[in-house]
N, C-alpha and C positions, 0 to 999 in steps of 0.2 A: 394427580395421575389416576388413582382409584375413586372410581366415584361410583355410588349409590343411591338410588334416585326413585321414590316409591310414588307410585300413582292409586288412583281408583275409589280413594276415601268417598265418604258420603252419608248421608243420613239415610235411615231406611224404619220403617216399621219393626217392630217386633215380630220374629219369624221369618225375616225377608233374608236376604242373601248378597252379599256382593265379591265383589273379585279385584283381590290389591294384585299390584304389579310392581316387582322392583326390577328395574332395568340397571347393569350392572356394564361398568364399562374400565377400562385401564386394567383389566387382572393380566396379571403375565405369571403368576403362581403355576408350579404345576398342578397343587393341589384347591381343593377349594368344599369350604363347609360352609352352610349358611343357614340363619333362622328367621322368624318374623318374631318382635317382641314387641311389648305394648306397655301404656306408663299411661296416668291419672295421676291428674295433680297429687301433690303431697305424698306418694309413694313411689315407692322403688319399680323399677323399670321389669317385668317377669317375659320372662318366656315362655313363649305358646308356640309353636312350630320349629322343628329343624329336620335339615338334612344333610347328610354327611356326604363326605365326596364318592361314597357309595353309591349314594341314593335310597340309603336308608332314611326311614325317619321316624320321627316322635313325635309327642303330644303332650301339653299338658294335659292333665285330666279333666279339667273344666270345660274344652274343647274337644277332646277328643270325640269323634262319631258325628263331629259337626263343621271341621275344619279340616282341610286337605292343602297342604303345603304340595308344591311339582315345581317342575324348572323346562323350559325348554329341553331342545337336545345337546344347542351350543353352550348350555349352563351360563348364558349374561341374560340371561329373561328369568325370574323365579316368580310365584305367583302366590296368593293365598284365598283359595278360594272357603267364603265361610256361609254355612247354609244354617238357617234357624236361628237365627241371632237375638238375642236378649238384652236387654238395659244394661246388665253388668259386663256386657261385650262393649261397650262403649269404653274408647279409649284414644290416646293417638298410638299408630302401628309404626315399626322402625322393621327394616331392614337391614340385616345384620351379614356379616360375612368376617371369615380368618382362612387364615392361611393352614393351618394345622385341626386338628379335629376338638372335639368341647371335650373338656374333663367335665363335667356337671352334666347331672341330666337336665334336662331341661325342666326341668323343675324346682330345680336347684335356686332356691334362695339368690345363687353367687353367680348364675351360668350367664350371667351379660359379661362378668368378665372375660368369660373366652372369647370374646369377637373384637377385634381392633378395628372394623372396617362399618361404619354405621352413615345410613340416610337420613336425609331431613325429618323424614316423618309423615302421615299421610294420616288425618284425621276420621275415625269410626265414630256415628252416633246412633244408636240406635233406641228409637222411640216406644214405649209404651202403648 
């Protein structure tokens, strides 16, 4: 019923930019949070974008000043737009979504478990 579906991966230069897209479809929540998170083999899955059913949002620090999480106005379009990208920005990105808001900041070692609603995944590579 719920589905999350992330597009726009690709390989890029260092310092290049590109723009994910999670296209978000079945919600009938009234409410809705969601972030973009990223995993590399042999590690744990981290968080790098959210936003709350506010439209507040966060950052990890590593990204911040260089990443911009937005959403449509209908909120089934979310986006991740990332400018200046580095080799350690290489990763695969998920799409994430819950029904209720994150305990964790997104920082937070643990903060993937706030999201029960996750996408395939859309692979980041960026080159040297």
């Amino acid at each position: 019923q719920i589905q999350l579906m992330e597009s726009g991966g690709g390989s890029v230069n260092s310092g290049g930019s590109l723009k994910l897209t999670c296209e978000v479809s079945g919600w009938s929540f009234r409410t809705r949070y969601m972030a973009w998170f990223r995993q590399t083999p042999g590690k744990d899955r981290e968080g790098v974008a959210a936003i709350d059913n506010d439209g507040s949002v966060t950052y990890t620090d590593s990204v911040d000043g260089r990443f911009t999480i937005s959403q449509d106005n209908d909120r089934n379009t979310l986006y991740l737009q990332m400018n200046n990208l580095k080799p350690e920005d290489t990763a695969m990105y998920y799409c994430a979504a819950d029904i209720v808001g994150h305990n964790y900041k997104i920082n937070h070692p643990s903060v993937r478990y706030d999201y029960n609603y996750w996408g395939q995944g859309t692979q980041v590579t960026v080159s040297s």
